[in-house]
N, C-alpha and C positions, 0 to 999 in steps of 0.2 A: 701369361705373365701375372706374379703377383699383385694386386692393384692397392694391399692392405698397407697400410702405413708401420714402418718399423716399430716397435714401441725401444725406448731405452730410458734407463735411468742414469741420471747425472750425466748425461750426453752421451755414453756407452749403451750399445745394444747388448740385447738382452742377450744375444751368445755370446757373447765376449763375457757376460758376466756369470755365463752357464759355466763358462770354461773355466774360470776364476775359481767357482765354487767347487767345480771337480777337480784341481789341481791340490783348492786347500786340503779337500777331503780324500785323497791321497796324499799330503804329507802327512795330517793326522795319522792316516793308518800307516806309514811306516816307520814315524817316533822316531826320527835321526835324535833327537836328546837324549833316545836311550843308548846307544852309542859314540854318540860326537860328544864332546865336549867344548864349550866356549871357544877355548881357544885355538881351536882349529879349525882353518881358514881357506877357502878356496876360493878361484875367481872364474868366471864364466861371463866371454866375449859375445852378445845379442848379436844375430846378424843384422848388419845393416849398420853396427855402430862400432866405432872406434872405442869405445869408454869400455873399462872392465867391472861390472860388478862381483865385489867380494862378498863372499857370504858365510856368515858363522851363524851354527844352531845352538841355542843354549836351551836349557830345560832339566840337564840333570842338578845340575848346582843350583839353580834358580829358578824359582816359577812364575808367573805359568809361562809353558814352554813356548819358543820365540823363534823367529828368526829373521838377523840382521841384514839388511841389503846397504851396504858402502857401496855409492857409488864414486870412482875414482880413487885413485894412490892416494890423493889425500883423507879423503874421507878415511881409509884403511890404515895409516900414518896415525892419526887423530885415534884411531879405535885401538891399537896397539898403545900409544901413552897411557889410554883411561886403564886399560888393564895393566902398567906398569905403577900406575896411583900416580902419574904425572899431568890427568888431564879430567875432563868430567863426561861422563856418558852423555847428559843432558845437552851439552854442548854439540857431539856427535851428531845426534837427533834431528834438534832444532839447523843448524849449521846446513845442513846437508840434505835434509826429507828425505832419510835414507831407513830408519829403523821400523818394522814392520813387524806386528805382535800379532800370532794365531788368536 
């Protein structure tokens, strides 16, 4: 049996944040901003939760490259007005703790 104590940063273990870093480092290397554009939009159900996160890659229009996690219809609602010039990004953001920058 292991007897060493976990280590973890900001209350997550250190795989959970090994895992983190090779996820980012796999989206890096396949550059969805070089193909996606802002405004297209998909959603992806977590197991285990009712809630859909939508998610748009930006990066060719805008730098540096991004990608947005809405969580919930509304969150998604909110993010379609700001790109219709009817609402504020910043709002989105704060609102919601949904926007997540590479």
């Amino acid at each position: 049996m292991d007897d060493q104590p976990k280590q973890s940063l900001y209350g997550v273990d250190v795989a959970s944040w090994r895992s983190l870093c090779e996820a980012a480092d796999l989206f890096k290397r396949l550059a969805p901003w070089s193909w996606m554009s802002g405004d297209e939009i998909f959603g992806l159900r977590l197991p285990g939760s009712s809630q859909i996160a939508f998610i748009s890659i930006v990066g060719r229009e805008i730098k540096p490259p991004a990608c947005h996690v809405l969580l919930g219809w509304e969150a998604l609602s909110r993010f379609r007005l700001a790109l219709m010039g009817r609402g504020s990004f910043f709002y989105i953001s704060r609102a919601t703790s949904s926007c997540l920058r590479t």
